[in-house]
N, C-alpha and C positions, 0 to 999 in steps of 0.2 A: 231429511233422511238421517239416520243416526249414524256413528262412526260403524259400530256393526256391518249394519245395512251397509255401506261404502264399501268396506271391505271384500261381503261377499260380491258384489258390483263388480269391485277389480280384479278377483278369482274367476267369474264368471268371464272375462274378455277371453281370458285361456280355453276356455272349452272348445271355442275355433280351431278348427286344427292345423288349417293354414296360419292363423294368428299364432299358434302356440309355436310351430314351425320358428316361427321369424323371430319370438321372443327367446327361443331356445338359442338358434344361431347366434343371435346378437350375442345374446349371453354370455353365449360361450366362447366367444374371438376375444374376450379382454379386451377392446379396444374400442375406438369409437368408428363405426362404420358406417357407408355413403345408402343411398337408394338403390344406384344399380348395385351395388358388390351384392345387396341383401336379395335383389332380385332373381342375380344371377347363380348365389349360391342353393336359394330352396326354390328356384323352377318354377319362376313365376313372372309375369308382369312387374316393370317398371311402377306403374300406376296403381297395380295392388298390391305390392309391397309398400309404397309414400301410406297408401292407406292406412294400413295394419301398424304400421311404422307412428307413423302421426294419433294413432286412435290409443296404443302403449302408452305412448309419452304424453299424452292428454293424463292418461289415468295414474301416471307419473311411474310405471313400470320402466320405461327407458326414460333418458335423459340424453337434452340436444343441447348441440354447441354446432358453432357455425366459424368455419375456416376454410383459407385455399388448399387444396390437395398438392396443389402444384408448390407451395412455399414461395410464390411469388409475392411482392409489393406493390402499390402504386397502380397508376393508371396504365390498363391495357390485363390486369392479373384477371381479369374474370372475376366474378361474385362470388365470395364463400360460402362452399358447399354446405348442406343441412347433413350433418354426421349425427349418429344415435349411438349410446353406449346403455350397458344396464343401469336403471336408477339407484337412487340410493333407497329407495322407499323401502319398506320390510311389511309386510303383510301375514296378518298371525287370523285364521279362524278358524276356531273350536266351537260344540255345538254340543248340549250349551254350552257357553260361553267360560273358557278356563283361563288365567293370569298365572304361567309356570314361571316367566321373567320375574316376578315380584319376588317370592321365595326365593331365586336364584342369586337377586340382586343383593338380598338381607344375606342370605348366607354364606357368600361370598366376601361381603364389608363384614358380618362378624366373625371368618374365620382368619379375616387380614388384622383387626383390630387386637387377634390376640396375641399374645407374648411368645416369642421363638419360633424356631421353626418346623414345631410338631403339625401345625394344620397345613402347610401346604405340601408337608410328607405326606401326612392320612392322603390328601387329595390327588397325588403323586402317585402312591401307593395305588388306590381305588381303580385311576386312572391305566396303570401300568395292567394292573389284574383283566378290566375289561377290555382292554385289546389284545390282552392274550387270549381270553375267550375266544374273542370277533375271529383271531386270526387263525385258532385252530382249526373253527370252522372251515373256517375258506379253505383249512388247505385241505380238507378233509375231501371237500365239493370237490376239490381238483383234483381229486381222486391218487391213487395211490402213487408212490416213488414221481410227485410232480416234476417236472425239469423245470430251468428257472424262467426258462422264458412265461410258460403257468402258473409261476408264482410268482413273475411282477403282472401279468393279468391278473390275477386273484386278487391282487394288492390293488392294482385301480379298479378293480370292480366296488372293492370292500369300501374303498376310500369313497369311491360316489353312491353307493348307498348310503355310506355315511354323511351326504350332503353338504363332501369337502372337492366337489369339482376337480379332480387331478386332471391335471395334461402333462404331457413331457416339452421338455426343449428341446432347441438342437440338439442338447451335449448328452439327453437322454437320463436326465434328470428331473423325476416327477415333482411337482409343484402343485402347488395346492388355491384355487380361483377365491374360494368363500373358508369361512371361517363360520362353522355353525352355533357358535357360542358369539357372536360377535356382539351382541347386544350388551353381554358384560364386560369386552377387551377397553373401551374408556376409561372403565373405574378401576378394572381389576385387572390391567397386562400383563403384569407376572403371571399372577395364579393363574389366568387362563393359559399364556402362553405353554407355562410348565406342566399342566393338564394335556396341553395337545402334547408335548412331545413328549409324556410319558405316556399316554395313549399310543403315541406310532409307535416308539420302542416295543411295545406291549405285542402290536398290533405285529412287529415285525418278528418277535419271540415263536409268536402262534404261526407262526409261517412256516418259521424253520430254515429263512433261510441267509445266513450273515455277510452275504454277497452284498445287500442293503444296508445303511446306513441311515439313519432321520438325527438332523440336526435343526435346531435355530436357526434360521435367515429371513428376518421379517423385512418383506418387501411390499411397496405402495399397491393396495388394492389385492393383495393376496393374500395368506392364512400366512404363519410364522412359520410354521414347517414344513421343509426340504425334504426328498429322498433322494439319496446317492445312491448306485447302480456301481459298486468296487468290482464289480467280474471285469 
Protein backbone atom coordinates (compact mmCIF):
# COMPACT_ATOMS: atom_id res chain seq x y z
CA UNK A 1 0.00 0.00 0.00
CA UNK A 2 1.42 3.40 -0.82
CA UNK A 3 1.88 6.27 1.76
CA UNK A 4 -1.10 7.90 -0.10
CA UNK A 5 -3.26 5.05 0.20
CA UNK A 6 -2.26 5.05 4.18
CA UNK A 7 -3.22 8.15 4.56
CA UNK A 8 -6.48 8.06 3.25
CA UNK A 9 -6.86 4.68 5.45
CA UNK A 10 -6.21 6.88 8.65
CA UNK A 11 -8.77 9.78 7.38
CA UNK A 12 -11.23 6.92 6.74
CA UNK A 13 -11.15 5.75 10.75
CA UNK A 14 -12.76 9.26 11.31
CA UNK A 15 -15.86 8.69 9.42
CA UNK A 16 -17.24 6.67 12.42
CA UNK A 17 -18.84 8.90 14.21
CA UNK A 18 -18.63 7.34 17.37
CA UNK A 19 -14.78 6.94 16.55
CA UNK A 20 -14.59 10.64 15.56
CA UNK A 21 -16.45 11.37 18.85
CA UNK A 22 -13.60 9.97 20.89
CA UNK A 23 -10.76 11.27 18.84
CA UNK A 24 -12.34 14.79 19.11
CA UNK A 25 -12.69 14.57 23.07
CA UNK A 26 -9.22 13.17 23.44
CA UNK A 27 -8.09 15.94 21.40
CA UNK A 28 -9.39 18.30 22.88
CA UNK A 29 -8.61 17.59 26.94
CA UNK A 30 -4.69 18.40 26.06
CA UNK A 31 -3.79 15.71 28.16
CA UNK A 32 -3.41 12.12 28.37
CA UNK A 33 -6.65 10.34 29.23
CA UNK A 34 -7.86 6.92 30.85
CA UNK A 35 -10.64 4.46 29.20
CA UNK A 36 -13.40 5.10 31.56
CA UNK A 37 -12.91 9.22 31.68
CA UNK A 38 -13.24 8.70 27.61
CA UNK A 39 -16.24 6.44 28.23
CA UNK A 40 -17.86 8.41 30.55
CA UNK A 41 -17.37 11.72 28.84
CA UNK A 42 -19.04 10.68 25.16
CA UNK A 43 -21.79 8.08 26.35
CA UNK A 44 -20.51 5.10 25.75
CA UNK A 45 -19.32 1.77 27.03
CA UNK A 46 -16.08 0.99 28.71
CA UNK A 47 -15.44 -1.71 26.16
CA UNK A 48 -16.22 0.46 23.08
CA UNK A 49 -14.36 3.15 23.89
CA UNK A 50 -10.75 0.68 24.86
CA UNK A 51 -11.88 -0.14 21.32
CA UNK A 52 -12.05 3.17 19.27
CA UNK A 53 -9.25 4.08 21.60
CA UNK A 54 -6.77 1.25 20.73
CA UNK A 55 -7.85 1.07 16.79
CA UNK A 56 -6.68 5.49 16.93
CA UNK A 57 -3.57 4.62 18.36
CA UNK A 58 -2.85 1.56 16.05
CA UNK A 59 -3.31 4.13 13.21
CA UNK A 60 -0.91 6.24 15.25
CA UNK A 61 -3.82 9.23 15.58
CA UNK A 62 -3.49 8.96 19.58
CA UNK A 63 -0.62 8.16 21.34
CA UNK A 64 -0.28 5.77 24.61
CA UNK A 65 1.79 5.79 27.71
CA UNK A 66 1.13 3.79 30.58
CA UNK A 67 1.20 5.31 34.45
CA UNK A 68 -0.43 5.07 37.93
CA UNK A 69 -3.28 7.58 38.30
CA UNK A 70 -2.83 7.28 41.78
CA UNK A 71 0.97 8.47 41.82
CA UNK A 72 1.71 5.70 43.95
CA UNK A 73 5.08 3.33 43.91
CA UNK A 74 6.14 -0.03 44.74
CA UNK A 75 4.27 -3.11 45.68
CA UNK A 76 0.51 -2.88 46.39
CA UNK A 77 0.26 0.54 43.65
CA UNK A 78 -1.84 -1.35 41.09
CA UNK A 79 -0.67 -1.65 37.29
CA UNK A 80 -0.35 1.46 35.38
CA UNK A 81 -3.16 2.56 33.70
CA UNK A 82 -3.27 2.64 29.56
CA UNK A 83 -3.67 6.72 29.14
CA UNK A 84 -4.17 8.10 25.33
CA UNK A 85 -3.36 11.55 24.34
CA UNK A 86 -3.47 13.04 20.61
CA UNK A 87 -0.51 11.76 18.43
CA UNK A 88 2.07 13.42 17.12
CA UNK A 89 1.17 12.01 13.49
CA UNK A 90 0.05 14.93 10.92
CA UNK A 91 -1.91 13.59 8.17
CA UNK A 92 -2.08 15.94 4.83
CA UNK A 93 -4.64 14.59 1.74
CA UNK A 94 -5.28 16.28 -1.29
CA UNK A 95 -6.79 14.74 -4.47
CA UNK A 96 -4.84 14.87 -6.55
CA UNK A 97 -2.33 14.75 -4.74
CA UNK A 98 -0.87 18.60 -3.79
CA UNK A 99 2.94 19.46 -1.63
CA UNK A 100 1.87 23.18 -0.30
CA UNK A 101 4.72 22.30 2.91
CA UNK A 102 7.42 22.20 0.14
CA UNK A 103 7.05 25.87 -1.24
CA UNK A 104 6.32 26.81 2.27
CA UNK A 105 9.53 25.31 3.55
CA UNK A 106 11.86 27.09 0.53
CA UNK A 107 10.17 30.34 1.19
CA UNK A 108 10.31 30.55 4.49
CA UNK A 109 14.55 29.54 4.54
CA UNK A 110 14.80 32.00 1.69
CA UNK A 111 13.11 34.84 3.24
CA UNK A 112 15.23 34.00 6.64
CA UNK A 113 18.45 33.85 4.38
CA UNK A 114 18.04 37.37 3.38
CA UNK A 115 19.76 40.46 4.84
CA UNK A 116 17.70 42.79 7.47
CA UNK A 117 14.70 42.85 8.61
CA UNK A 118 12.61 43.81 5.53
CA UNK A 119 11.07 40.07 4.95
CA UNK A 120 9.84 39.21 8.13
CA UNK A 121 8.14 42.90 8.09
CA UNK A 122 6.52 42.12 4.36
CA UNK A 123 5.50 38.76 6.38
CA UNK A 124 4.30 40.67 9.45
CA UNK A 125 2.79 43.10 7.38
CA UNK A 126 0.67 40.40 5.20
CA UNK A 127 -0.06 38.72 8.20
CA UNK A 128 -1.40 41.67 10.26
CA UNK A 129 -3.72 42.77 6.85
CA UNK A 130 -5.29 39.25 6.84
CA UNK A 131 -6.71 39.06 10.21
CA UNK A 132 -7.97 42.22 9.93
CA UNK A 133 -9.89 40.93 7.08
CA UNK A 134 -10.86 37.59 9.02
CA UNK A 135 -11.71 39.86 11.98
CA UNK A 136 -14.01 42.42 10.31
CA UNK A 137 -15.85 39.67 9.09
CA UNK A 138 -16.63 38.14 12.24
CA UNK A 139 -17.70 41.14 13.71
CA UNK A 140 -19.88 41.91 11.04
CA UNK A 141 -21.70 38.09 11.54
CA UNK A 142 -22.00 39.33 15.08
CA UNK A 143 -23.98 41.58 13.84
CA UNK A 144 -24.42 45.22 14.71
CA UNK A 145 -23.18 47.39 17.99
CA UNK A 146 -21.65 43.39 19.24
CA UNK A 147 -21.11 43.45 23.17
CA UNK A 148 -18.00 41.95 24.32
CA UNK A 149 -18.99 39.04 25.57
CA UNK A 150 -20.03 38.40 21.14
CA UNK A 151 -16.90 39.50 20.36
CA UNK A 152 -14.68 37.07 22.58
CA UNK A 153 -17.35 34.28 20.86
CA UNK A 154 -16.66 35.63 17.43
CA UNK A 155 -13.01 35.52 18.35
CA UNK A 156 -12.93 31.69 19.43
CA UNK A 157 -15.14 30.78 16.73
CA UNK A 158 -12.77 32.76 14.24
CA UNK A 159 -9.69 31.17 15.94
CA UNK A 160 -11.11 27.44 15.40
CA UNK A 161 -11.93 27.86 12.03
CA UNK A 162 -8.83 28.99 11.76
CA UNK A 163 -7.60 25.36 13.04
CA UNK A 164 -5.91 26.99 16.24
CA UNK A 165 -8.12 25.05 18.88
CA UNK A 166 -8.71 27.90 21.42
CA UNK A 167 -9.98 27.11 24.97
CA UNK A 168 -9.83 29.35 27.88
CA UNK A 169 -8.27 28.78 31.44
CA UNK A 170 -9.35 29.44 34.63
CA UNK A 171 -8.17 33.08 34.63
CA UNK A 172 -10.17 33.30 31.28
CA UNK A 173 -7.47 33.55 29.10
CA UNK A 174 -7.80 32.08 25.61
CA UNK A 175 -5.07 29.69 24.54
CA UNK A 176 -4.44 28.37 21.70
CA UNK A 177 -4.14 23.76 21.57
CA UNK A 178 -2.44 23.61 17.69
CA UNK A 179 -0.52 25.70 15.67
CA UNK A 180 -1.51 25.28 12.08
CA UNK A 181 1.75 26.31 10.60
CA UNK A 182 3.52 23.89 12.85
CA UNK A 183 5.18 22.03 10.26
CA UNK A 184 7.58 25.00 9.52
CA UNK A 185 8.03 26.29 13.65
CA UNK A 186 11.34 23.64 13.67
CA UNK A 187 13.09 25.55 11.00
CA UNK A 188 11.63 28.76 11.18
CA UNK A 189 10.31 29.87 15.06
CA UNK A 190 10.61 33.33 14.76
CA UNK A 191 8.96 33.89 11.41
CA UNK A 192 6.30 31.79 12.29
CA UNK A 193 5.87 32.81 15.73
CA UNK A 194 5.87 36.52 14.47
CA UNK A 195 3.18 35.58 11.62
CA UNK A 196 0.88 34.19 14.35
CA UNK A 197 1.03 37.16 16.52
CA UNK A 198 0.58 39.58 13.86
CA UNK A 199 -2.20 37.70 12.53
CA UNK A 200 -4.11 37.84 16.22
CA UNK A 201 -3.09 41.61 16.48
CA UNK A 202 -4.85 41.79 13.01
CA UNK A 203 -7.44 39.44 13.76
CA UNK A 204 -8.19 41.57 17.13
CA UNK A 205 -7.96 45.15 14.99
CA UNK A 206 -11.09 43.61 12.79
CA UNK A 207 -12.87 43.07 15.85
CA UNK A 208 -12.90 46.18 17.33
CA UNK A 209 -12.48 45.53 20.33
CA UNK A 210 -9.17 46.62 22.64
CA UNK A 211 -10.43 44.93 25.76
CA UNK A 212 -8.10 42.02 24.25
CA UNK A 213 -4.75 41.70 24.08
CA UNK A 214 -2.54 38.79 22.06
CA UNK A 215 1.00 38.44 23.23
CA UNK A 216 3.97 35.73 22.92
CA UNK A 217 3.78 32.95 25.43
CA UNK A 218 5.06 29.81 23.96
CA UNK A 219 3.99 27.01 26.00
CA UNK A 220 4.84 22.94 25.65
CA UNK A 221 2.36 21.52 23.22
CA UNK A 222 0.38 24.77 22.50
CA UNK A 223 0.57 27.50 19.64
CA UNK A 224 2.89 30.71 20.96
CA UNK A 225 -0.07 32.98 21.25
CA UNK A 226 -2.08 34.21 24.27
CA UNK A 227 -5.20 36.23 24.51
CA UNK A 228 -5.74 38.41 27.51
CA UNK A 229 -9.31 39.47 28.31
CA UNK A 230 -8.19 43.37 30.18
CA UNK A 231 -12.30 44.15 30.81
Amino acid sequence: MNDHASELDVVGLLHEPTRRAVYDWVAGTGRSVGRDETASAVGITRALAAFHLDRLAQAGLLDVEYRRLSGRTGPGAGRPAKLYRRGSLEVFVSLPERRYDVPAQLFADAMERMAGPQPADAVATAAHKLGQCVGSTARREAGQGPSHSRLRTALRDTLKERGYEPFETDSGEIRLRNCPFHALVADHRDLVCGMNLALAGGLLDGLGDDRFAARLDPQPGQCCVAFTDRS
